[in-house]
C-alpha positions as CSV (number, residue, x, y, z in Angstrom):
1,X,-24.7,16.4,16.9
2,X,-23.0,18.1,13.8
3,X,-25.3,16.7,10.6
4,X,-21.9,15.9,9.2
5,X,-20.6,13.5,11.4
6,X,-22.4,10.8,9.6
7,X,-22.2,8.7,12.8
8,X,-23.0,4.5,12.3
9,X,-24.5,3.3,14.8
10,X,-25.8,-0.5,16.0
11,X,-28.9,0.0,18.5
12,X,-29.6,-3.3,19.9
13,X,-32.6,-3.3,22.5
14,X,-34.9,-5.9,23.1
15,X,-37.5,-3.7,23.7
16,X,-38.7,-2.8,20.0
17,X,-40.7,0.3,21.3
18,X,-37.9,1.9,23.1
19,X,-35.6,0.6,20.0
20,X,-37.5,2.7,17.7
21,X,-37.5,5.6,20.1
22,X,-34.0,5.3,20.1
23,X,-33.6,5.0,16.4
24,X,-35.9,8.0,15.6
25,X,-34.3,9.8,17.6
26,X,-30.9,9.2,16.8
27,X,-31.4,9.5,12.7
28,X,-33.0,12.8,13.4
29,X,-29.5,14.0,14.5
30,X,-28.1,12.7,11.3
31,X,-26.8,9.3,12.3
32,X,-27.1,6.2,9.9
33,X,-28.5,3.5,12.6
34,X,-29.4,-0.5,12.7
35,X,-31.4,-2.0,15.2
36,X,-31.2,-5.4,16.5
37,X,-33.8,-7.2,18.3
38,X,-31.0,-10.0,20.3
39,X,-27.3,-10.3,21.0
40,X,-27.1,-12.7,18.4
41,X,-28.4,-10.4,15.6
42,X,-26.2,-7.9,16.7
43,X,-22.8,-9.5,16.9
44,X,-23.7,-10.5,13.1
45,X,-24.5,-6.9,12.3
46,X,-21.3,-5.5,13.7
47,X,-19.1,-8.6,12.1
48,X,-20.8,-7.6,8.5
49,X,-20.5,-4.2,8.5
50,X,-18.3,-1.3,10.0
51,X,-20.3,0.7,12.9
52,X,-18.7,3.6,14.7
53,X,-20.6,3.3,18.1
54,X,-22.8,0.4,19.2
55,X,-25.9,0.7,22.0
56,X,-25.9,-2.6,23.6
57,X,-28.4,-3.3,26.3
58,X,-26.9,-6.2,28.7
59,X,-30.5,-8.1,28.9
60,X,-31.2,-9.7,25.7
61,X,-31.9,-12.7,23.9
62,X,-29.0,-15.1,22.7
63,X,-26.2,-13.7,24.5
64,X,-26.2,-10.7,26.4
65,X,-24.4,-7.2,26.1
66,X,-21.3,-8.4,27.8
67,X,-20.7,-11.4,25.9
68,X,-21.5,-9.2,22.5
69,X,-19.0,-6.6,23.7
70,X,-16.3,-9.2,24.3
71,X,-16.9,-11.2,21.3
72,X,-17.1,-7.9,19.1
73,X,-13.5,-6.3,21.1
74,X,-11.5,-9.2,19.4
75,X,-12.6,-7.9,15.7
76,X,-10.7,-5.5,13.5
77,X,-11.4,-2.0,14.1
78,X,-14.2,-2.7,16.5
79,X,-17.4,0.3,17.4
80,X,-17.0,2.0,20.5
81,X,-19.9,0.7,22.9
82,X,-21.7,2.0,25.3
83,X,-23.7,-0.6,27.6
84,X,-27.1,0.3,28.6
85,X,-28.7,-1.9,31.5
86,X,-31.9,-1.5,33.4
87,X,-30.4,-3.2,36.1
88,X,-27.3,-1.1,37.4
89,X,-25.0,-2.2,39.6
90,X,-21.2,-1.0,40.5
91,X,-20.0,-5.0,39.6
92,X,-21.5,-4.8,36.0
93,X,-20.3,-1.6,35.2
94,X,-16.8,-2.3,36.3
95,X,-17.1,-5.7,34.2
96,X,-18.4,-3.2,31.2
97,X,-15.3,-1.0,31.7
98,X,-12.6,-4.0,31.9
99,X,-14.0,-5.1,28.4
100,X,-13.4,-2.1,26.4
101,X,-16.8,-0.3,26.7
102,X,-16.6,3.3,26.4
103,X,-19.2,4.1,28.8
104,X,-22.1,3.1,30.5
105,X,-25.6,4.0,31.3
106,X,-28.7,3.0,33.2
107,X,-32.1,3.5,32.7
108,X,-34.2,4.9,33.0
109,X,-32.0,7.9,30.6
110,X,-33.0,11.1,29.1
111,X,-31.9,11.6,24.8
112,X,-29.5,14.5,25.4
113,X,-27.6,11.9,27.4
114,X,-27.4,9.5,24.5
115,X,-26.8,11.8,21.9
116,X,-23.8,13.4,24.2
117,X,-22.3,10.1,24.9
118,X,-22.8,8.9,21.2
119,X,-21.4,12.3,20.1
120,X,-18.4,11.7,22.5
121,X,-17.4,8.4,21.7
122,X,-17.7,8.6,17.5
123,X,-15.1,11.8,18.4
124,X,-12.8,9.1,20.4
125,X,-12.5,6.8,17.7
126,X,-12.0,9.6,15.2
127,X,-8.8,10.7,17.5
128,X,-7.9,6.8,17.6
129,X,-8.1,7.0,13.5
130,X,-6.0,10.2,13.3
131,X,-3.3,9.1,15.6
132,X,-2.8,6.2,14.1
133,X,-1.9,7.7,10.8
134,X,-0.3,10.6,12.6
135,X,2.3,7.5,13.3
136,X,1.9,5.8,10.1
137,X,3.5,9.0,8.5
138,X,6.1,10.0,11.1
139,X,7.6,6.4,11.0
140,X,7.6,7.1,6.7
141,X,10.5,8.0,5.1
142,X,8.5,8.8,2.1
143,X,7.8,12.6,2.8
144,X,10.9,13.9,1.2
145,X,11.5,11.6,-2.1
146,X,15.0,12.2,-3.7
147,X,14.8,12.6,-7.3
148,X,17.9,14.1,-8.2
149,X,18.1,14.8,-12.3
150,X,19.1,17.5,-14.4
151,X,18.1,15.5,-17.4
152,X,15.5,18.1,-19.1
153,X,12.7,14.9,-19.7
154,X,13.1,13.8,-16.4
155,X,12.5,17.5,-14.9
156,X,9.4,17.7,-17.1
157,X,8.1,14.6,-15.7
158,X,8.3,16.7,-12.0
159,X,6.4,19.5,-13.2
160,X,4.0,17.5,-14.6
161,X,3.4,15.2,-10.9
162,X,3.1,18.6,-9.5
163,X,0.2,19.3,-11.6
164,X,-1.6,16.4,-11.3
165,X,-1.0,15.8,-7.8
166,X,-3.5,18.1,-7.0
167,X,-6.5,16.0,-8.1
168,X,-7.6,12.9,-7.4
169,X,-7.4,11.5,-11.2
170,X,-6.4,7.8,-11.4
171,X,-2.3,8.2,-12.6
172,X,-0.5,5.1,-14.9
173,X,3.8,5.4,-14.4
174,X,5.6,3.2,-16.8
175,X,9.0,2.4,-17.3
176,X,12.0,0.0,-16.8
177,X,12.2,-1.9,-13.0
178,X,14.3,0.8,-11.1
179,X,13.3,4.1,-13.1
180,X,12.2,5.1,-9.9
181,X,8.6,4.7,-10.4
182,X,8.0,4.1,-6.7
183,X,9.5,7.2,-6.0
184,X,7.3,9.1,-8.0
185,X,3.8,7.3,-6.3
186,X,5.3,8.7,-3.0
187,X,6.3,12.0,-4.4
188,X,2.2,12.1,-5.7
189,X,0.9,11.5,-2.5
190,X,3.2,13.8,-0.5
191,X,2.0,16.8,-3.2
192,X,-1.8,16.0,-3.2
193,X,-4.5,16.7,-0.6
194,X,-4.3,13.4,0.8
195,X,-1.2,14.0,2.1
196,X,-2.3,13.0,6.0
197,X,-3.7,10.0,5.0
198,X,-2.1,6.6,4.2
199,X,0.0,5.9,1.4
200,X,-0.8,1.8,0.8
201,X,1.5,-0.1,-1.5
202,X,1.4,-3.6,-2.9
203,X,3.6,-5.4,-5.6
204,X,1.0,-7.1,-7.3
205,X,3.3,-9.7,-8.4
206,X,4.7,-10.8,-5.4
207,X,1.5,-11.7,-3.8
208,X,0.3,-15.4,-4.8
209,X,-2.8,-14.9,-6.9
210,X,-4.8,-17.0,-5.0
211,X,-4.2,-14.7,-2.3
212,X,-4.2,-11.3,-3.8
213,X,-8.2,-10.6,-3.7
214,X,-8.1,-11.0,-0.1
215,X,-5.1,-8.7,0.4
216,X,-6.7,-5.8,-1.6
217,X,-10.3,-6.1,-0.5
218,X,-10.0,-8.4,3.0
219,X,-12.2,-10.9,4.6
220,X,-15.2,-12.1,6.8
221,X,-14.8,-14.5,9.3
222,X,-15.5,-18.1,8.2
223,X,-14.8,-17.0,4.5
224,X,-12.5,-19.7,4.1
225,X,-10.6,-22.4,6.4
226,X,-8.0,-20.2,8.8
227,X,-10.7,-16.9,8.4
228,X,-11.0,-16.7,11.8
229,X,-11.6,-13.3,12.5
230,X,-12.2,-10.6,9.7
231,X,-9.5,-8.9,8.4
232,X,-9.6,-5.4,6.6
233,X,-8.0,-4.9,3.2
234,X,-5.5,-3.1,1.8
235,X,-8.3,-0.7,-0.4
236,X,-10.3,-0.3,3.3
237,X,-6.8,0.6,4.9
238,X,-6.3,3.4,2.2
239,X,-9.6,5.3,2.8
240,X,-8.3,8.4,2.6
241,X,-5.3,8.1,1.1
242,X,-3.4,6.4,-2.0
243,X,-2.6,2.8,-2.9
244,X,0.2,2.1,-4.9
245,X,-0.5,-1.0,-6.9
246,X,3.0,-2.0,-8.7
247,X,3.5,-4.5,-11.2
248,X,-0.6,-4.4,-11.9
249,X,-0.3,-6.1,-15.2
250,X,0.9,-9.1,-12.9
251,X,-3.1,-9.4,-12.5
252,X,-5.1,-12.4,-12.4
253,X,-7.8,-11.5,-15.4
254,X,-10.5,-12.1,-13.2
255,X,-9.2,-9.8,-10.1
256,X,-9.0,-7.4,-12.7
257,X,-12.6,-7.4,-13.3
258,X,-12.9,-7.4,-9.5
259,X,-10.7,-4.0,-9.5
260,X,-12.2,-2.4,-12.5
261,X,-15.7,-2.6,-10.1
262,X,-14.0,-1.5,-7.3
263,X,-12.3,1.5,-8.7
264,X,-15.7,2.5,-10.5
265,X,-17.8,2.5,-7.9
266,X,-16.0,3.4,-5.1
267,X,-17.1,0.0,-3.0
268,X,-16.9,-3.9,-2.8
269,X,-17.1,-6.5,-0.6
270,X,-15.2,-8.3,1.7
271,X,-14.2,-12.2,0.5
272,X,-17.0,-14.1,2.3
273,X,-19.1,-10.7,2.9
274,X,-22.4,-9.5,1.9
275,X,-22.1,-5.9,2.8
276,X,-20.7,-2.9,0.4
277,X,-17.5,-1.6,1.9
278,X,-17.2,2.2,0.9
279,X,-13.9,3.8,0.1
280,X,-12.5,6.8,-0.9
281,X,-9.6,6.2,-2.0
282,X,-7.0,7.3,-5.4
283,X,-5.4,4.7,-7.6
284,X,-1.8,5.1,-8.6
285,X,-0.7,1.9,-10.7
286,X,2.8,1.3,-12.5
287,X,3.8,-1.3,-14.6
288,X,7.3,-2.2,-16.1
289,X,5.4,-3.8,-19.0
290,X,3.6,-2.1,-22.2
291,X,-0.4,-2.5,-21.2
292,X,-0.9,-1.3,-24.4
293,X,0.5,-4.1,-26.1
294,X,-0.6,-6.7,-23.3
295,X,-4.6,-5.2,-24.3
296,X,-3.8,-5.8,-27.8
297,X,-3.0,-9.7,-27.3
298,X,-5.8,-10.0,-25.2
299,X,-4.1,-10.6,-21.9
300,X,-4.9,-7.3,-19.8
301,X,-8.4,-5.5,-20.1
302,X,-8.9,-2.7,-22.0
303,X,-11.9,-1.3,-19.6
304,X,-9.5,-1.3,-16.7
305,X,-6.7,0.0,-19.2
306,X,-8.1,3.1,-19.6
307,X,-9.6,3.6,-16.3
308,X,-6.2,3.4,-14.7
309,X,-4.5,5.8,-17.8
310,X,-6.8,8.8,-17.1
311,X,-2.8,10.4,-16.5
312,X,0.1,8.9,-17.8
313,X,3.5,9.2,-16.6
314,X,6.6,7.5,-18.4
315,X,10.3,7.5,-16.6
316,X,13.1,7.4,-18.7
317,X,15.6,4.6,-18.3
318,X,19.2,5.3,-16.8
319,X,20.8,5.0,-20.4
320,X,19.4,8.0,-21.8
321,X,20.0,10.0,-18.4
322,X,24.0,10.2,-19.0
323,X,24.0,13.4,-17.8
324,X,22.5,12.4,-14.1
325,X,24.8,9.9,-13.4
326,X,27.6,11.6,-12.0
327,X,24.8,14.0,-9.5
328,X,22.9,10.5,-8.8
329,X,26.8,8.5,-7.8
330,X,27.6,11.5,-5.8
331,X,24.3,11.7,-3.9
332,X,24.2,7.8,-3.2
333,X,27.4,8.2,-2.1
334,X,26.9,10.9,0.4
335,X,23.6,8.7,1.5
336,X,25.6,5.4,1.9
337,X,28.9,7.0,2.7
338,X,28.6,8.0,6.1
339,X,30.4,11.1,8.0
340,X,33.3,11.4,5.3
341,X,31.6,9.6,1.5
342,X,34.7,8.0,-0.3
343,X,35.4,10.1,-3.6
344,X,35.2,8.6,-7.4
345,X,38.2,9.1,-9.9
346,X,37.9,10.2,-13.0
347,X,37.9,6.6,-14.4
348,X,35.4,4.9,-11.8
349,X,33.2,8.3,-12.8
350,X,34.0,7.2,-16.4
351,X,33.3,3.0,-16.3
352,X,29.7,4.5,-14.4
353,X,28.6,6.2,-17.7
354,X,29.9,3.8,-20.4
355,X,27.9,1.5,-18.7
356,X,24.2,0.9,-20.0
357,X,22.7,-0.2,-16.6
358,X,20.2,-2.2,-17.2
359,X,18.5,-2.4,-13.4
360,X,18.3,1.3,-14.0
361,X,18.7,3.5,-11.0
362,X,18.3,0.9,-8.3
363,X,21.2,-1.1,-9.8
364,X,23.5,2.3,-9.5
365,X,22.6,2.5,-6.2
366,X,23.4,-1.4,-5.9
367,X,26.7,-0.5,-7.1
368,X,27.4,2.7,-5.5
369,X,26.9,0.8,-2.1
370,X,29.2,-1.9,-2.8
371,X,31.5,0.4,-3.7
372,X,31.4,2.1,-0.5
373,X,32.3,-1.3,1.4
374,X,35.4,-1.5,-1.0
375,X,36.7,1.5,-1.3
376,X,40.8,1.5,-0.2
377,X,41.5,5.2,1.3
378,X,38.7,6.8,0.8
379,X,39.0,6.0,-3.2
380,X,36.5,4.5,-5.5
381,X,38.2,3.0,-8.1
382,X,36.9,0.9,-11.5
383,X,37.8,-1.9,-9.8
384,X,35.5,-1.2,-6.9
385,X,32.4,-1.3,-9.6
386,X,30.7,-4.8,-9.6
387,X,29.9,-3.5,-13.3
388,X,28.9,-7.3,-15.4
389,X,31.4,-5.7,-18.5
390,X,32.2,-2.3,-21.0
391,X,29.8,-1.7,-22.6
392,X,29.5,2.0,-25.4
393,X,28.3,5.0,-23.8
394,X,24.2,5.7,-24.1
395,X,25.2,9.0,-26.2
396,X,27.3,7.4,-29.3
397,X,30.4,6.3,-29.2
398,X,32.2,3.4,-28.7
399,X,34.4,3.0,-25.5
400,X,36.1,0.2,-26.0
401,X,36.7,-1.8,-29.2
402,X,34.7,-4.6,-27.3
403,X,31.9,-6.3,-29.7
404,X,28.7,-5.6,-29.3
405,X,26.4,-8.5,-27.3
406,X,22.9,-9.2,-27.6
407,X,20.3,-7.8,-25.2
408,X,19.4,-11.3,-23.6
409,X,23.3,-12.5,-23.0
410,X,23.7,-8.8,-21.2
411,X,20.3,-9.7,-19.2
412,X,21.7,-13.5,-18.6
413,X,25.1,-12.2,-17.1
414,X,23.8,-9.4,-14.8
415,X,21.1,-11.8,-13.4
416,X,23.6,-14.7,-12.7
417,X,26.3,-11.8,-11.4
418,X,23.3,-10.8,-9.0
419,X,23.0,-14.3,-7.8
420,X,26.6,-15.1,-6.8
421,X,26.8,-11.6,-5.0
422,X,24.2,-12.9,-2.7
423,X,24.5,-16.6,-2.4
424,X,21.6,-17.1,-4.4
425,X,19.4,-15.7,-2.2
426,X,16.6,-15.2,-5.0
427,X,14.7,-12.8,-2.6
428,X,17.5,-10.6,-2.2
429,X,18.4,-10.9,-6.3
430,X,15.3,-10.1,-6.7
431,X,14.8,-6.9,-5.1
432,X,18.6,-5.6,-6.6
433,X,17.1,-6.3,-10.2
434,X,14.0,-4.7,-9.3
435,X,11.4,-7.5,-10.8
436,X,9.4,-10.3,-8.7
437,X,10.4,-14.0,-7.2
438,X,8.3,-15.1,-9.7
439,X,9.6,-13.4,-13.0
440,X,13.2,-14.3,-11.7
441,X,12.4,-17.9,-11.0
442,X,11.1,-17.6,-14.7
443,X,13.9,-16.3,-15.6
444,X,16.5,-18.3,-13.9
445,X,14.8,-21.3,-16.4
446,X,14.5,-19.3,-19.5
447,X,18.4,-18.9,-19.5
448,X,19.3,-22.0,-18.1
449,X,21.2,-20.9,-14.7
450,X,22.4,-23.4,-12.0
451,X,23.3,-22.6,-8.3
452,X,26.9,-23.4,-7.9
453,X,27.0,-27.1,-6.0
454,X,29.1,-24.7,-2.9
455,X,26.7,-22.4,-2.4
């Protein structure tokens, strides 16, 4: 057995002397072991704590092997079990089989037996592991990110994710909702060693916040009312991989604490749980906020601040990328076009850049796609832009001799434009302008808007 493997294993034997034997025997090949006494003890052990095989003898105190294995084949990411009887017969080992146990064995059995079948079945859950993120990342659309730019700051934030993909530093990406900060997590991930593994994502905002700890770190069974199995977390699905936390200065100030411990030392425990959950996993955050400022009033952590800024990447907003606008229209229109894209005059090409687009690249997309559905022979015109009014050019220079509005009554008008396009649907609005249910329900307050009595 390869010293490596690092094999968990649950011995559970209700003969202590042969229990030892088998521990003994089983660390000396490198394996990390427990060993229960009754069936009790061991279901427990295997609902507290992540095993990779489990030795259940079928006589034992409490509840036998059988009902241990059935009990333990309804938990999340259960061990592989081999059943181990005194007793054999062909009925009980077809019952074993039927359950889910991987094999099955009858005393009295020699060690190279055990350590072959223990060997074998680690190696079959490894291949269930490894196919199931083999799927994970074919059904992705993630592996080839589109960044299209020729905007010289933008390029130089490309070389620098290709230099810092390679490690396994935690990476901070700010900027305006719809920069493209997701984009740039995936392109991270796709670049960096941990390329086969998962790529996990959460919008920390859109998760309520008495619910977030659970999401990111899971559950134990009878942690609270509803618990009634455990459930793994999104930090114990990325081992391995990435997690994506967006919007992190959406966090509670006491999950944040919870975080800080997590991403230090590489561990925590489930909600309800008093085992260490082990992870290896790297932290990419993003935030459309300045953390800076938000440690400075006292309303993010500065210790968590700096452990998430080890790298800092900042995305430029659509204004100052002018020059990208016309090779970003032309690629969401070949994406959303179809077979035969419809074609932008001059003056649709011209209304795109006076514009100041305040959702940022998601909102040209927004646009782009609409367009698409109104284009008249195969023509995008001005009209065909759901643009909210003319604003001056991001380079200087006025293209209209309309006046000048404030920030807030351009915000105000593209979030109630947003609305009416889809019925109020604040879910939908929501993900056009790029920001949570929560900041636009704020929002929808702060300026006052009211759903039209039709709609």
């Amino acid at each position: 057995m390869r010293e490596d493997a690092n094999i968990k294993v649950l011995i559970a034997e209700d003969e202590p002397h042969l229990g030892a034997i088998l521990e003994k025997f089983l660390v000396g090949r490198g394996c990390q072991v427990t060993t229960c006494t009754d069936g009790r003890a061991a279901l427990d052990a295997l609902r507290a704590e992540a095993y990779d095989v489990a030795l259940l003898d079928i006589i034992m105190p409490e509840l036998d092997g059988l009902e241990v294995l059935r009990q333990v084949r309804e938990e999340a990411s259960p061990p592989e079990v081999i059943i181990i009887t005194g007793n054999g017969t062909v009925e009980t080992a077809i019952s074993a089989m039927k359950l889910g146990a991987y094999d099955y064995l009858t005393k009295p059995y020699r060690m190279a037996e055990i350590e072959v079948l223990v060997r074998r079945a680690w190696e079959k859950r490894q291949l269930a592991k490894e196919n199931t993120l083999l799927l994970t990342r074919l059904s992705r659309v993630d592996d080839a990110p589109a960044i299209v730019t020729q905007y010289a700051p933008m390029q130089a934030v490309l070389a620098l994710v290709e230099r810092v993909a390679r490690g396994d530093a935690p990476v901070l990406i700010s900027g305006e909702s719809g920069t493209g900060k997701e984009l740039i997590a995936r392109l991270l991930h796709r670049l960096s060693h941990r390329a086969a593994g998962p790529l996990i994502d959460v919008n920390c905002a859109a998760i309520r916040d008495d619910m977030l700890e659970s999401e990111l770190f899971g559950y134990e069974r009878g942690a609270f009312p509803g618990a009634v199995s455990r459930k793994l977390g999104l930090f114990e699905l990325a081992s391995g991989g990435t997690i994506f936390m967006d919007e992190i200065g959406a966090l509670d100030p006491k999950l944040q604490g919870k975080l800080l411990r997590a991403i230090e030392l590489g561990s925590f425990y489930r909600v309800g749980g008093t085992q260490k959950v082990h992870t290896d996993i790297r932290i990419v955050a993003a935030s459309n906020q300045d953390l800076a400022q938000r440690v400075s009033e006292g309303t993010f952590r500065s210790d968590l601040y700096y452990r998430i800024n080890t790298i800092s990447i900042t995305l430029p907003p659509l204004r100052e990328r002018v020059v990208d606008i016309p090779l970003l229209a032309q690629h969401f229109l070949e994406v959303l076009g179809g077979a035969t894209p419809p074609a932008l005059t001059a003056e649709a090409l011209a209304a795109l850049q006076a514009y100041r687009w305040p959702g940022n690249v998601r909102e040209l997309r927004n646009v782009i796609e609409r367009a698409v559905l109104l284009a008249t022979d195969g023509v995008v015109r001005p009209a065909d832009l759901p643009l909210t009014g003319a604003f001056p050019p991001a380079g200087g220079g006025a293209r209209t001799s309309d006046p000048l509005v404030p920030l807030e009554h351009v915000e105000r008008q593209h979030i109630d434009t947003v609305l009416r396009h889809v019925n109020w649907h604040q879910g939908r609005a929501a993900d056009i302008l790029g920001i949570s249910p929560k900041t636009l329900y704020r929002k929808i307050r702060e300026y006052g808007l009211r759903r039209p009595a039709a709609v």
